[in-house]
C-alpha positions in Angstrom: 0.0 0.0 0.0 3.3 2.3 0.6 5.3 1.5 -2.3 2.5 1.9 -5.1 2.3 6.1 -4.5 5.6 6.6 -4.2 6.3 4.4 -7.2 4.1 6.9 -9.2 6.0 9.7 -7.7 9.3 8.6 -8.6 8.4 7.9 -12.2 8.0 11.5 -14.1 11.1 12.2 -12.3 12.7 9.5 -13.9 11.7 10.6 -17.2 12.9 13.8 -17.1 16.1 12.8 -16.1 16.1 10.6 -19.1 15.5 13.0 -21.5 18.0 15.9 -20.2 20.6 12.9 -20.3 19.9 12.4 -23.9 19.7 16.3 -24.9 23.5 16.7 -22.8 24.5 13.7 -25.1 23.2 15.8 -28.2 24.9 18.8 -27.5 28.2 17.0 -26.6 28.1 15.1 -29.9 26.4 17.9 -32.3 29.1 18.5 -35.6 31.0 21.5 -35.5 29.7 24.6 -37.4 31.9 26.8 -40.3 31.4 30.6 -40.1 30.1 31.8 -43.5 31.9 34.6 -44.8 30.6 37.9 -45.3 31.4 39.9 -48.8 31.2 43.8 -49.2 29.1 44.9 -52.2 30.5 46.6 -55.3 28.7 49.3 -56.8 28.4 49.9 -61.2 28.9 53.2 -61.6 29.7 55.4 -64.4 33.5 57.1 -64.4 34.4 60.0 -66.7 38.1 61.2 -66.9 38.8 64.9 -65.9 41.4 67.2 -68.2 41.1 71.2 -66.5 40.7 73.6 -69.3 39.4 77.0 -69.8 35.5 77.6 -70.3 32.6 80.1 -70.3 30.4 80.0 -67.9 26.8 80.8 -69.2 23.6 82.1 -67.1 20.3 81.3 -68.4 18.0 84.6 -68.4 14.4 85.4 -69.4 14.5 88.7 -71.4 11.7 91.0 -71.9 11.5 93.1 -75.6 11.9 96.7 -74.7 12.9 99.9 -76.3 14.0 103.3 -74.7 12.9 104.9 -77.9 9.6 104.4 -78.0 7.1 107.4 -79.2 3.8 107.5 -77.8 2.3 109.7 -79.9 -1.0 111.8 -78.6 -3.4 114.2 -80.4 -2.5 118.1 -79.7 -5.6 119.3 -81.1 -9.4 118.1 -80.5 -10.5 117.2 -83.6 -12.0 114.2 -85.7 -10.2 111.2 -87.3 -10.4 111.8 -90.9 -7.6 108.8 -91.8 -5.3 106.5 -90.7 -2.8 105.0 -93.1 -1.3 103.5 -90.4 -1.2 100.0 -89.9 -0.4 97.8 -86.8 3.0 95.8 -87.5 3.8 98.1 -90.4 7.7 99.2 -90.6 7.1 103.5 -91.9 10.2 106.1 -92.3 10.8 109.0 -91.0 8.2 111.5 -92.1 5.6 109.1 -93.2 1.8 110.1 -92.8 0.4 108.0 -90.0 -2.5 109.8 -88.9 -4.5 113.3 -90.4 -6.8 115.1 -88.3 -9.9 117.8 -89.6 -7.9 120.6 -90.2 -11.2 123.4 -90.7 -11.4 124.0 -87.1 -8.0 125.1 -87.0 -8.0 126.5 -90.2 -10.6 128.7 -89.1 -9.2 129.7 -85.9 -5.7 130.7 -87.5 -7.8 133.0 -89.8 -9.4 134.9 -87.0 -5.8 134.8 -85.5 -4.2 136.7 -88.8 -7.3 139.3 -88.7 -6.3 139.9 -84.8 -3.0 140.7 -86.4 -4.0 142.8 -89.2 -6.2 144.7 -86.6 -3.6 145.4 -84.1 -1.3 146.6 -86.8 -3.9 148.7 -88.3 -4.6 150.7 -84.6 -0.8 150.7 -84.5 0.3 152.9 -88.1 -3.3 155.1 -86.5 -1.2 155.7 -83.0 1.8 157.1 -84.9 0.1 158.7 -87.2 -1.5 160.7 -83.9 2.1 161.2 -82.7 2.9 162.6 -85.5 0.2 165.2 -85.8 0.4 165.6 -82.2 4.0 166.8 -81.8 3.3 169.3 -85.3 0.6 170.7 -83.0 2.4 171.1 -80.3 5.2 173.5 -82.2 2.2 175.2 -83.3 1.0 175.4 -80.0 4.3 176.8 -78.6 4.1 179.3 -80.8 0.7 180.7 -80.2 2.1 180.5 -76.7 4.2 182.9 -77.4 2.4 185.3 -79.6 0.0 185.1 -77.1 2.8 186.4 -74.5 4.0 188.6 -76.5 0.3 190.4 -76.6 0.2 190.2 -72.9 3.4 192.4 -72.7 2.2 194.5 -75.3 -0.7 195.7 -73.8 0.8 195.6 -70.3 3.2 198.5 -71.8 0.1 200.5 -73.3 -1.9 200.3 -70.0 1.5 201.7 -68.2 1.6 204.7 -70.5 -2.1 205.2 -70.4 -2.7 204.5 -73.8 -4.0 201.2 -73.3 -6.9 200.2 -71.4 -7.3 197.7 -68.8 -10.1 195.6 -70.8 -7.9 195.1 -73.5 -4.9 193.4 -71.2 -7.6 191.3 -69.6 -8.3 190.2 -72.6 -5.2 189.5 -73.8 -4.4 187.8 -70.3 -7.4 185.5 -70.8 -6.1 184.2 -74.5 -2.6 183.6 -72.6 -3.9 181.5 -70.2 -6.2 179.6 -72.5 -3.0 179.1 -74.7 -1.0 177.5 -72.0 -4.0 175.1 -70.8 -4.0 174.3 -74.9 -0.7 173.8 -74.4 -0.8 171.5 -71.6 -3.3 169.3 -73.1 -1.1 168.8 -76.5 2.1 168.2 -74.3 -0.1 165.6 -72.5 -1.3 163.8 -75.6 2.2 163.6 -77.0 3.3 162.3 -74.0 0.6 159.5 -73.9 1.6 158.2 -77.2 4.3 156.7 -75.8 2.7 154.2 -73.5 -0.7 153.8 -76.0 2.3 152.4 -78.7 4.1 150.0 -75.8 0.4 148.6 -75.4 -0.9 148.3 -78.9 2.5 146.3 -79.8 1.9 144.4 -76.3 -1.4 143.0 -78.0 0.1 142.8 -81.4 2.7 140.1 -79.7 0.2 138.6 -78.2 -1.8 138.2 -81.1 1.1 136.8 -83.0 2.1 134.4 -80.7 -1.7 133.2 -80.6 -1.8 133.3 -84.5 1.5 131.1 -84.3 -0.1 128.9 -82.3 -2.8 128.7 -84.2 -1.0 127.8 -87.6 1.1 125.2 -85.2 -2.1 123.3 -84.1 -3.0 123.4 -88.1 -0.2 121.8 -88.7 -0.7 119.2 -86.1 -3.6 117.9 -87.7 -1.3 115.8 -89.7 0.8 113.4 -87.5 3.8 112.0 -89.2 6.3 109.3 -88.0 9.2 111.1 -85.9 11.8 108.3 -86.5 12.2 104.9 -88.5 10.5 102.1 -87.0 7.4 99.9 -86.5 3.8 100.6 -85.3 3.6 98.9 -82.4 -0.3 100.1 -81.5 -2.6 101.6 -83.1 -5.7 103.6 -80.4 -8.0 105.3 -82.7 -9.8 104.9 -86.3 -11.2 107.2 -88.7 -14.1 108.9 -86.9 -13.0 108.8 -84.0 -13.7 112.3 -82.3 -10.1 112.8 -80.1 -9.6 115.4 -77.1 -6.2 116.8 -76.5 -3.7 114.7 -74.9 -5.3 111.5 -76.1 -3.3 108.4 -77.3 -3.4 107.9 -81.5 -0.2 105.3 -81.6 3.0 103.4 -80.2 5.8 103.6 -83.0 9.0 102.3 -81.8 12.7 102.2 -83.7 13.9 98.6 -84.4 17.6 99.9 -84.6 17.3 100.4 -80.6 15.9 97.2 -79.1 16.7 96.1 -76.0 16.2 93.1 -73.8 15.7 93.3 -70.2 16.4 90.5 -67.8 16.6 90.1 -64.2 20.0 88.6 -63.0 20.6 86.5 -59.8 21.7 88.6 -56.9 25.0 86.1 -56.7 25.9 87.1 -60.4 25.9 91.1 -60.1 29.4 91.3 -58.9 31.0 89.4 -61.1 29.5 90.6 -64.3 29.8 94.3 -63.0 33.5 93.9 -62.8 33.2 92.0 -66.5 31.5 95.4 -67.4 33.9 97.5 -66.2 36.8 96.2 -67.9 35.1 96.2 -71.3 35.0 92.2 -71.5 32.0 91.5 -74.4 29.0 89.7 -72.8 26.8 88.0 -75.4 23.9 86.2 -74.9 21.9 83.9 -77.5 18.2 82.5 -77.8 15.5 81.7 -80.3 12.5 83.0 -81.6 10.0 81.3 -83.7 13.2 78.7 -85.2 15.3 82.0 -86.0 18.4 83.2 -83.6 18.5 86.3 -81.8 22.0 87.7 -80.6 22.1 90.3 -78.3 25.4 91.9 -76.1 24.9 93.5 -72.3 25.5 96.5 -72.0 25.0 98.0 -68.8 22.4 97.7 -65.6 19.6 99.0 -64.5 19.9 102.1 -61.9 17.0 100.8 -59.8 15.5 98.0 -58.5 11.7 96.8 -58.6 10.3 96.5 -54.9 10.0 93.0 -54.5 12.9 91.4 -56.8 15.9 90.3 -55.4 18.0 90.8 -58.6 18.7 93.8 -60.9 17.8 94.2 -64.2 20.3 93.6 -67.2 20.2 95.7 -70.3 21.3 94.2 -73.5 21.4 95.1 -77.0 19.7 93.4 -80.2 22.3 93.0 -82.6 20.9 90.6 -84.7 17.2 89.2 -85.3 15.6 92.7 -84.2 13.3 91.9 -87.0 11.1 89.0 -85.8 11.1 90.9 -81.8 7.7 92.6 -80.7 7.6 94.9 -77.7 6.9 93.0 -74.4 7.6 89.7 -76.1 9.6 87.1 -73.2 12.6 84.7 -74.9 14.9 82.3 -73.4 18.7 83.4 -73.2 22.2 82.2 -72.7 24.2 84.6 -71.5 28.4 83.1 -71.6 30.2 85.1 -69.3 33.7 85.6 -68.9 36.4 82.5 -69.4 37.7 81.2 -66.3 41.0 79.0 -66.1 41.5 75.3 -64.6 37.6 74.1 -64.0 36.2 70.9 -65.0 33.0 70.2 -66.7 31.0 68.2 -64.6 27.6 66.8 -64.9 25.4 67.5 -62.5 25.2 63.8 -61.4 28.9 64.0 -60.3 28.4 67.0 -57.6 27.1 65.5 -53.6 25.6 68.4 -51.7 26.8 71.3 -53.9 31.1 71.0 -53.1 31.8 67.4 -53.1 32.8 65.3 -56.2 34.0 61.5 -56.2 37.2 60.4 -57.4 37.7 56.3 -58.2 41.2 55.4 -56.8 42.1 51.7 -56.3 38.5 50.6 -57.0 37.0 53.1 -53.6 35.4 56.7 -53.9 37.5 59.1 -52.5 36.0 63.1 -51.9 37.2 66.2 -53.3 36.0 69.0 -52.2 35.3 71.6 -54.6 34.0 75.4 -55.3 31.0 75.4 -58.2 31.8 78.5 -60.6 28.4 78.1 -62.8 27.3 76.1 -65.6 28.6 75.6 -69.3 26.5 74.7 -72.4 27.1 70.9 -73.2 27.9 69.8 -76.6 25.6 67.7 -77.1 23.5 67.4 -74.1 22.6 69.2 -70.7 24.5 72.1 -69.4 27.6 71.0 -67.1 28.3 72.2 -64.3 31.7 74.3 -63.7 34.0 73.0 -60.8 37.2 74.0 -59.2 39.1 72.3 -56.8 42.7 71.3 -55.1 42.5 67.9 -55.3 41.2 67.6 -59.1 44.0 66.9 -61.3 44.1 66.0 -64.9 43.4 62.0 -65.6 41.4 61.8 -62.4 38.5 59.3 -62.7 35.7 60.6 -61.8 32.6 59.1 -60.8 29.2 60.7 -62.4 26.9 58.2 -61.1 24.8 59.8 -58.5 24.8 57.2 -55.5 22.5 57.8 -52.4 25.1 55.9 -49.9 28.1 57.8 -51.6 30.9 57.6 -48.8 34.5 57.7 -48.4 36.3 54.4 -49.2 32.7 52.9 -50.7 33.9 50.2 -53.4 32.9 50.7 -56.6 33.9 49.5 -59.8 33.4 51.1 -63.4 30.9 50.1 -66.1 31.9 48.7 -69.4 32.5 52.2 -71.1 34.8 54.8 -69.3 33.9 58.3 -70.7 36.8 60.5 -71.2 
């Protein structure tokens, strides 16, 4: 009755020692394991050898067709539209009829001008012709003056000796006195000829100048072209009723056009200097298929609220025919040469101043200063690098790698560019 339980006790015991003796004998007698080795990665990437040289850089610009010569031509006269031979796009020369105006307003108006002047002149020949008989008067008055003095003695010397009487010297007193008033009056009349003349030539200039005027507006009834060029607008039509001041036409002169394009603030500097010492800045572009060459020339004075950059101004020297006013074209601008830079593509550059070399089958960095871009040969611009550690017959790796390291193994495709 005692042995059975603790048989049943003893037994799972048993087993478990059983089984941890044959996982120990396991272990003890499992083969021994081989370590597999572990091999670094190559990377494919594309290698280009490097030869420093002298190039160009270039900066792409967006110029805008303008033209410091443009004429914006407005009425001077209120008048109708009688004609407009004018056409938009049209090239005209100098002197060319572009629009005419109804001239009988004015016409009328500079007759009533040249009778103003006829009239004045008229009064004027009347006043000297007063002067003239004025000033005769008054000798004659100076002498009756003295006649009349001379009676005035007379009868003064009678009365004295009682042969005279005293009615007689009154009376001859009386014609004295109304001699010198008559006298007075002529002197005063002489004298006021002076200032009447001043004012009728006053109004006489006057009505010149307004008769002047007058044959000047006539005259502006016809508008012709100022200068050479092209009608860039045309604002009014035959019948068109026009007030002074109001817009007829935009003519502008092809010989003058300019481009203007905003350059990068990091750019000024350099091609300022360029400027200054007279180096020749051209930039190229298309239009429609054709070329369009054009040369800066200088900057702009001021800056546009808002813009970071300033505005270059350059010349049209070739293709000026096919430009219209406002009209936006792609450029490339090749600025001054520089010396010992290497033409990258843009794969080749890591974070805007490293670059890749491939020595002994690992990257190794360079770092380098980017000078701009150069137009490609055949492709995509390149980018313009400098640096110490870039020497001629360098490898250099143009395969844009996201793990790109120092010492990363590498190895180069089939074809090596060079």
């Amino acid at each position: 009755m005692t042995s059975r339980p603790a048989l049943r006790l003893l037994l799972p015991l048993a087993i478990l020692a059983l089984a941890l003796a044959v996982l120990a004998v396991l272990i003890l007698t499992r083969p021994a394991g081989h370590p597999v080795p572990v091999r670094e990665r190559t990377w494919t990437v594309d290698v280009e050898t490097i030869r420093p040289q002298t190039l160009s850089p270039v900066l792409q610009l967006y110029g805008q067709v303008d033209n410091p010569r443009t004429a914006r031509l407005a009425a001077a006269v209120a008048a109708e539209v009688l004609e407009v031979p004018a056409r938009e796009g049209a090239r005209v020369a100098a002197g060319d009829l572009l629009v005419r105006l109804d001239d009988r307003d004015q016409a009328l108006l500079l007759a009533q001008r040249d009778a103003d002047v006829q009239d004045l002149r008229a009064q004027l020949a009347t006043e000297r012709l007063r002067e003239r008989s004025d000033r005769t008067a008054l000798e004659h008055e100076q002498a009756l003056l003295e006649l009349a003095r001379r009676a005035v003695s007379r009868e003064q010397t009678l009365s004295s000796s009682k042969v005279g009487s005293e009615a007689r010297l009154d009376e001859a007193r009386q014609s004295l006195e109304r001699q010198a008033l008559a006298m007075e009056t002529r002197r005063l009349a002489v004298a006021s000829h002076g200032p009447q003349l001043e004012q009728l030539q006053a109004r006489l200039a006057r009505a010149e100048a307004q008769r002047d005027q007058a044959r000047l507006d006539l005259g502006r009834t016809r508008i012709p072209a100022p200068f050479q060029g092209r009608i860039a607008r045309l604002e009014v039509s035959p019948g068109d009723r026009v007030r002074v001041g109001d817009p007829l036409l935009v003519l502008f002169d092809e010989s003058t056009l300019e481009l203007r394009a905003q350059l990068p603030a990091p750019r000024i500097a350099g091609i300022r200097r360029a400027l200054e010492t007279g180096a020749a800045l051209t930039a190229r572009g298309e239009l429609d298929g054709h070329p369009v060459t054009a040369r800066l020339t200088h900057l702009a004075a001021e800056t546009t609220p808002g813009r970071g950059g300033i505005d270059a101004l350059l010349r049209v020297e070739s293709g000026a025919e096919r430009l219209q006013l406002g009209r936006t074209l792609e450029l490339t601008l090749s600025l001054p040469p520089l010396a010992d830079v290497v033409a990258v593509p843009p794969a080749a550059l890591y974070g805007g101043n490293r670059v890749y070399k491939l020595v002994d089958g690992r990257m190794a960095a360079v770092d380098v200063t980017r000078l701009g871009e150069t137009a490609g040969d055949d492709g995509p611009p390149r980018l313009l690098v400098r640096g110490a550690g870039l020497a001629a017959g360098d490898r250099l790796v143009t395969t844009q790698l996201p793990n790109a390291a120092e010492g990363l193994a590498v190895r180069p495709a089939a074809a090596e560019t060079r």
